[in-house]
Rosetta silent file (secondary structure, phi, psi, omega in degrees, C-alpha in Angstrom):
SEQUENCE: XXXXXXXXXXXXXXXXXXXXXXXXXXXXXXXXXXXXXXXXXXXXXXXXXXXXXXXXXXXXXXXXXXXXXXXXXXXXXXXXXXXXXXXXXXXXXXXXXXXXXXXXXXXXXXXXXXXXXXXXXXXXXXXXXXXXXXXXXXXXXXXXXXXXXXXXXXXXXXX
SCORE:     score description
SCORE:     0.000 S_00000001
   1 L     0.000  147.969 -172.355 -162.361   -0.789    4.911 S_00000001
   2 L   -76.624   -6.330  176.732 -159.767   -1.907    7.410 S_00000001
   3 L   -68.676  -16.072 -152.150 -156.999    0.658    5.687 S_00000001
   4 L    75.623   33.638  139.441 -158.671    3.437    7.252 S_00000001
   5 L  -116.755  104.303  -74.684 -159.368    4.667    3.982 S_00000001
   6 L  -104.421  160.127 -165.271 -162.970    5.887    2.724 S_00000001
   7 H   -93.938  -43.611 -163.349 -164.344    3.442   -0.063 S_00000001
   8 H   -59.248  -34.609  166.660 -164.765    6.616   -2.252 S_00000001
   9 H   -52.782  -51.598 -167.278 -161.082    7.133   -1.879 S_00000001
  10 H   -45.548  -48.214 -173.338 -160.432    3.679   -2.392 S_00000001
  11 H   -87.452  -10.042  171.739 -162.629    3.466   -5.707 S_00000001
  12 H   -76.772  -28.117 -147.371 -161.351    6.676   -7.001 S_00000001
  13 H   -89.756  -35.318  177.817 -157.335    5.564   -6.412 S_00000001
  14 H   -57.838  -50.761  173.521 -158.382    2.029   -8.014 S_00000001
  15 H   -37.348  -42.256  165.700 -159.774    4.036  -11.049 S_00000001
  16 H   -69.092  -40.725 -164.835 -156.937    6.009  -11.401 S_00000001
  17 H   -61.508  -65.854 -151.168 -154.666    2.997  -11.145 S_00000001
  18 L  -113.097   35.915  172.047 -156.318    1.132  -14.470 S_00000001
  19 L   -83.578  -30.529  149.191 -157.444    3.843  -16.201 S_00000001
  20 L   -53.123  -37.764 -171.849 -154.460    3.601  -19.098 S_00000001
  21 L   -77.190  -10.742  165.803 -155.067    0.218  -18.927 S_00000001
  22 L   -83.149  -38.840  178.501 -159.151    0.874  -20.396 S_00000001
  23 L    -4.486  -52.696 -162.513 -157.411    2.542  -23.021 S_00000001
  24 L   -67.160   -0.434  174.245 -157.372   -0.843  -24.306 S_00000001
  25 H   -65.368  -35.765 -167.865 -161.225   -0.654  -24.979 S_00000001
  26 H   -39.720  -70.938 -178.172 -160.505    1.829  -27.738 S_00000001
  27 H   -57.311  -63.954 -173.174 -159.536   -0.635  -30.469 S_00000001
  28 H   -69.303  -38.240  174.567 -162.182   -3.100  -29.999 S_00000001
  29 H   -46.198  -70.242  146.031 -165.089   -0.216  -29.636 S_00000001
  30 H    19.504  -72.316 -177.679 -163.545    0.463  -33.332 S_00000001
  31 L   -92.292    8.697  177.706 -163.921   -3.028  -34.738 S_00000001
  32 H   -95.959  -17.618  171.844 -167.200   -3.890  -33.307 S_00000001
  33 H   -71.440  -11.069 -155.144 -169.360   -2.685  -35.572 S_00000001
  34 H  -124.061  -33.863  173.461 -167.314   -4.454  -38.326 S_00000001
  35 H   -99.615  -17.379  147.373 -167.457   -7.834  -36.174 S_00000001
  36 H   -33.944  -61.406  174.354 -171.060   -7.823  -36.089 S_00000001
  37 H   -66.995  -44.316  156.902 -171.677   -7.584  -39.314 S_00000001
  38 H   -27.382  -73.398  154.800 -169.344  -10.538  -40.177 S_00000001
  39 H    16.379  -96.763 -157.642 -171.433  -11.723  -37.655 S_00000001
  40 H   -88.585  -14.569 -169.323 -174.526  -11.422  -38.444 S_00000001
  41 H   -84.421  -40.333 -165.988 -173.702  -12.353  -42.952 S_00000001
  42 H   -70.437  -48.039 -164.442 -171.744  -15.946  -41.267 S_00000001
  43 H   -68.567  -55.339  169.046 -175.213  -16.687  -39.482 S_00000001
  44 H   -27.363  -40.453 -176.233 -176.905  -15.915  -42.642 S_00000001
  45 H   -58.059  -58.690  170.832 -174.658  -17.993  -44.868 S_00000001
  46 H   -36.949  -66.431  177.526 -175.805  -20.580  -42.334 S_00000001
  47 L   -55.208    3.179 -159.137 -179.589  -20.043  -42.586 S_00000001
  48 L  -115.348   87.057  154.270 -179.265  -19.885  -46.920 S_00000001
  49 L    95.195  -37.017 -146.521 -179.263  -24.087  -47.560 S_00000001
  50 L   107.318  -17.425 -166.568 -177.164  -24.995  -44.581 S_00000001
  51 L   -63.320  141.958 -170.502 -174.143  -23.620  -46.164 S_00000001
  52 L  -110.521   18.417  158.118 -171.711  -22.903  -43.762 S_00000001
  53 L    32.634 -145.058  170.049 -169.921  -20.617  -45.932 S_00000001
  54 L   -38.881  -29.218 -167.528 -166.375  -19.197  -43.719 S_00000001
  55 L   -59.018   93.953  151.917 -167.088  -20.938  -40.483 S_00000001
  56 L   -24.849  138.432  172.295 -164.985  -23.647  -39.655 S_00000001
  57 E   -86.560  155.572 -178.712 -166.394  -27.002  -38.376 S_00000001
  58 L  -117.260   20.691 -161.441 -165.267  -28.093  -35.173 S_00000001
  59 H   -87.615  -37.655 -175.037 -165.286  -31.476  -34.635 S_00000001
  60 H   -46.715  -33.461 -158.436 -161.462  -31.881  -35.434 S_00000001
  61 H  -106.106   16.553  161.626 -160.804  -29.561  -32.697 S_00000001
  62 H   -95.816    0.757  175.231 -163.069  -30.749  -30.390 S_00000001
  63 L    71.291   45.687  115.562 -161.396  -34.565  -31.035 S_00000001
  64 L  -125.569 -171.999  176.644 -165.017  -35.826  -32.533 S_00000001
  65 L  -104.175   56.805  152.802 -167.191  -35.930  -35.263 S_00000001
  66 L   -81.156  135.563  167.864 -169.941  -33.386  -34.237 S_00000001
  67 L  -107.307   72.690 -178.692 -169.894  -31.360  -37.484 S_00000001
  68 L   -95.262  146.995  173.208 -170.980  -28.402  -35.295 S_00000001
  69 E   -88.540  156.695 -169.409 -170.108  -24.844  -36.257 S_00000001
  70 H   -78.363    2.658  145.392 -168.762  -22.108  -33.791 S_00000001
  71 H   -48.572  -73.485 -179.571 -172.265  -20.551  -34.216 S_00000001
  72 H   -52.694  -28.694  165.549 -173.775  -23.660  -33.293 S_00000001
  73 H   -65.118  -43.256  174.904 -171.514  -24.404  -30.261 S_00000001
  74 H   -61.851   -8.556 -169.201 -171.964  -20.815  -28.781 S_00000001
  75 H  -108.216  152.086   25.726 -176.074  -21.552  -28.392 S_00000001
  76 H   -82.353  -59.440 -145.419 -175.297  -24.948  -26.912 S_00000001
  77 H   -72.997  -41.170  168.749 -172.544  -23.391  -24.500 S_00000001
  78 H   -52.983  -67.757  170.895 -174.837  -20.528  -23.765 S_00000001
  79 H   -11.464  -59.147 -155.626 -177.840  -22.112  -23.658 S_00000001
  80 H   -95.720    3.590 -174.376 -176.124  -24.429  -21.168 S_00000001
  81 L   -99.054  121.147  174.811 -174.008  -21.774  -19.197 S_00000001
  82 L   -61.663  -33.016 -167.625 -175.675  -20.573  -15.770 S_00000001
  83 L   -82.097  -29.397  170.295 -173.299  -17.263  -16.333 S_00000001
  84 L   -53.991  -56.605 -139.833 -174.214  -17.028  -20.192 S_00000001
  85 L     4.881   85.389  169.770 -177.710  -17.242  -19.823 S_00000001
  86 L    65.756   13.680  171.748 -178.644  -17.780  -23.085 S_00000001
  87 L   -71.350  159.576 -167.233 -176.762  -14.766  -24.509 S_00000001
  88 L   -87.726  163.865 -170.238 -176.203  -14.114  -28.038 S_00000001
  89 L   -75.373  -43.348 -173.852 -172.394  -13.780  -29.296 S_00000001
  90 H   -50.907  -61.861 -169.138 -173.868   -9.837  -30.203 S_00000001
  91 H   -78.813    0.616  171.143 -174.420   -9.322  -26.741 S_00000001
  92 H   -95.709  -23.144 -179.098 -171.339  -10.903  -25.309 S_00000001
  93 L   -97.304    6.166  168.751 -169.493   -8.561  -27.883 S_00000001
  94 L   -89.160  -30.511 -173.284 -171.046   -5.127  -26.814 S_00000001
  95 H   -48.540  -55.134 -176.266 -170.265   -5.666  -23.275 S_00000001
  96 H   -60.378  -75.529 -165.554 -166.118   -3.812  -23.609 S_00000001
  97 H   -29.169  -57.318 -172.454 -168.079   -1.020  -25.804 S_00000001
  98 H  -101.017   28.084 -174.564 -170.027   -0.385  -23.417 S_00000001
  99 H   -56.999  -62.996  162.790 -167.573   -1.135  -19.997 S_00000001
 100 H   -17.663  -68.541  170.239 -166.044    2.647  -20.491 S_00000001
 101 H   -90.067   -0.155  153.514 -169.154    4.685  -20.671 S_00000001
 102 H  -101.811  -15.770  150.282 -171.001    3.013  -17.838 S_00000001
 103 H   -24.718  -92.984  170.172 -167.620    3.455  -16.036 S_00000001
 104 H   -52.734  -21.388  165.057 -168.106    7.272  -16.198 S_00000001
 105 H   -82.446  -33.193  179.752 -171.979    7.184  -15.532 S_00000001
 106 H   -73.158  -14.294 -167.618 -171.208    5.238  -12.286 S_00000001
 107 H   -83.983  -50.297  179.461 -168.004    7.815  -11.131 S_00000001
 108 H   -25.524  -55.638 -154.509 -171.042   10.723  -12.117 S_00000001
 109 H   -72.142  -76.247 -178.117 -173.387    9.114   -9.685 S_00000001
 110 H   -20.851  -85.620 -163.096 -170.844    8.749   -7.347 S_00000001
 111 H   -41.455  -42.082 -119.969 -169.295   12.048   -7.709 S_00000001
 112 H  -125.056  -62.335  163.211 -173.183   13.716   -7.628 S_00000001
 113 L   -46.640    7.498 -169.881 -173.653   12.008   -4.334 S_00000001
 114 L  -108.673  118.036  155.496 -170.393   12.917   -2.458 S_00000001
 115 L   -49.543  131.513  179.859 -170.477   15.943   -0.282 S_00000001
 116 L   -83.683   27.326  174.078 -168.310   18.447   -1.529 S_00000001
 117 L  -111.098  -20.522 -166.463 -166.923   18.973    1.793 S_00000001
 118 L   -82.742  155.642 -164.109 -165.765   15.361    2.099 S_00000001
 119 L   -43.435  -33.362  176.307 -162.110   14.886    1.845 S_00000001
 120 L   -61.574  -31.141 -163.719 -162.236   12.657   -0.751 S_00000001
 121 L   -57.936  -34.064 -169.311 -164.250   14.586   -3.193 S_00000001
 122 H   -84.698  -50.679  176.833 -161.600   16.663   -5.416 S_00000001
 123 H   -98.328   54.390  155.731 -159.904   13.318   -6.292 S_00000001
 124 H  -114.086  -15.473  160.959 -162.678   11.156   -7.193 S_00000001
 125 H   -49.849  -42.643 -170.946 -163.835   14.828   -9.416 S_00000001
 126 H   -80.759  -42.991  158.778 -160.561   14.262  -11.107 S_00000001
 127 H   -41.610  -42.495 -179.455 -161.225   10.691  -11.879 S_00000001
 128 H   -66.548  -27.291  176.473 -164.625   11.190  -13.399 S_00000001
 129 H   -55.281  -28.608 -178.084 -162.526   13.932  -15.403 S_00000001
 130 H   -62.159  -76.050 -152.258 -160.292   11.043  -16.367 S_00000001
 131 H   -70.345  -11.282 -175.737 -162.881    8.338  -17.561 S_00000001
 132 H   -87.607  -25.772  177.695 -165.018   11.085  -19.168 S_00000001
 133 H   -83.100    6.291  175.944 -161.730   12.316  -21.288 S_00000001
 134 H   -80.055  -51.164  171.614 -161.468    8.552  -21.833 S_00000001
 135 H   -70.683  -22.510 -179.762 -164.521    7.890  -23.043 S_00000001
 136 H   -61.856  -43.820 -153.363 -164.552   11.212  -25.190 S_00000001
 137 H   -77.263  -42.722 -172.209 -161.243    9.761  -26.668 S_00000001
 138 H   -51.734  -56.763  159.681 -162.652    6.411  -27.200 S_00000001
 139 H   -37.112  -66.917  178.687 -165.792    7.914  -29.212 S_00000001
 140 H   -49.502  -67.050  162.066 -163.835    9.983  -31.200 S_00000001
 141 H    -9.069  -91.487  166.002 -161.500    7.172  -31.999 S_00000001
 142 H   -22.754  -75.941 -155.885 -165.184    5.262  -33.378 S_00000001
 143 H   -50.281  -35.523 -159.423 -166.423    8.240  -35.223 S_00000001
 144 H   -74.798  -19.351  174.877 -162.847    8.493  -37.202 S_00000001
 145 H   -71.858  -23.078 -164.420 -163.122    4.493  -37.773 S_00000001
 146 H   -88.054  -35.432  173.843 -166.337    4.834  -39.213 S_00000001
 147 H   -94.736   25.692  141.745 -165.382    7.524  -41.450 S_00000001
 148 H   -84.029  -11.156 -178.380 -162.816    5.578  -42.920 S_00000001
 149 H   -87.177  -42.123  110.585 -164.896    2.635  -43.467 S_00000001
 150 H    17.349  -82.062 -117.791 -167.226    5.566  -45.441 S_00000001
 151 H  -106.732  -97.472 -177.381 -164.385    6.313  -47.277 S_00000001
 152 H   -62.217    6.109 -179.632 -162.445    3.064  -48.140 S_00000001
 153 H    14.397 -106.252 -160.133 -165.183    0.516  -47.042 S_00000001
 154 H  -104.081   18.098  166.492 -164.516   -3.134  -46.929 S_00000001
 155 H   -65.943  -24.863  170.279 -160.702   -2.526  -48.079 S_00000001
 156 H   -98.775   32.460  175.008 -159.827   -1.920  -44.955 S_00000001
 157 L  -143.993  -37.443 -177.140 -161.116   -5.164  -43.428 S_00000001
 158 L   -26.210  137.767  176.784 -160.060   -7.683  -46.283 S_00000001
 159 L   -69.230    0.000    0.000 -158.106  -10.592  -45.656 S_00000001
């Protein structure tokens, strides 16, 4: 890099920089298991008859009359998206779960390749300390959603 500073410095000081800011991962790991399942019972509703059960039609808000559903839009848009390729809505909604904990397997790698002589080393060690007490917090956070959804089940999701 033209700062004169080492890219491991660089990528530990960015890391440090937005690491409050994954925080925001937290909440959605939480709710994804819970947006799946909606998920996966709206495409069902679909497959039982045709009924399209919650799902909104879209042609008003696309200004025409396709009476396509937002199921039915995302496999067009996918389908037809070089960046989608062909992904499923499941697998566009796992990606933030798992952004966090491949975070911390890549600072690992990092970290397990960096001479412990180079200069750099004790703070990109404190980063991986960061994203690993991040991801621990994020996990926990999940386990404690799930056992309220155990406990109170779909009362805590109701409209």
């Amino acid at each position: 890099p033209k700062s004169g500073k080492s890219r491991i410095e660089l990528v530990s000081r960015i890391f440090m920089e937005i690491s409050d800011q994954l925080r925001v991962f937290g909440p959605f790991a939480c709710g994804h298991k819970t947006a799946v399942t909606f998920l996966r019972q709206a495409r069902d509703q679909l497959g039982d008859a045709g009924r399209v059960g919650g799902l909104r039609r879209l042609g008003s808000l696309l200004g025409d009359n396709s009476k396509k559903n937002y199921l039915e839009l995302w496999g067009e848009i996918s389908e037809q998206s070089d960046a989608l390729r062909g992904q499923t809505l499941e697998s566009i909604l796992i990606m933030p779960v798992q952004r966090v904990p491949r975070y911390k397997l890549l600072l690992q790698e990092l970290l397990k390749s960096t001479p412990e002589s180079d200069p750099c080393y004790t703070q990109l060690a404190e980063v991986c300390d960061v994203i690993k007490g991040l991801a621990t917090d994020i996990n926990e956070a999940i386990r404690a959603h799930e056992r309220l959804m155990r406990r109170f089940g779909d009362d805590l999701v109701a409209p």
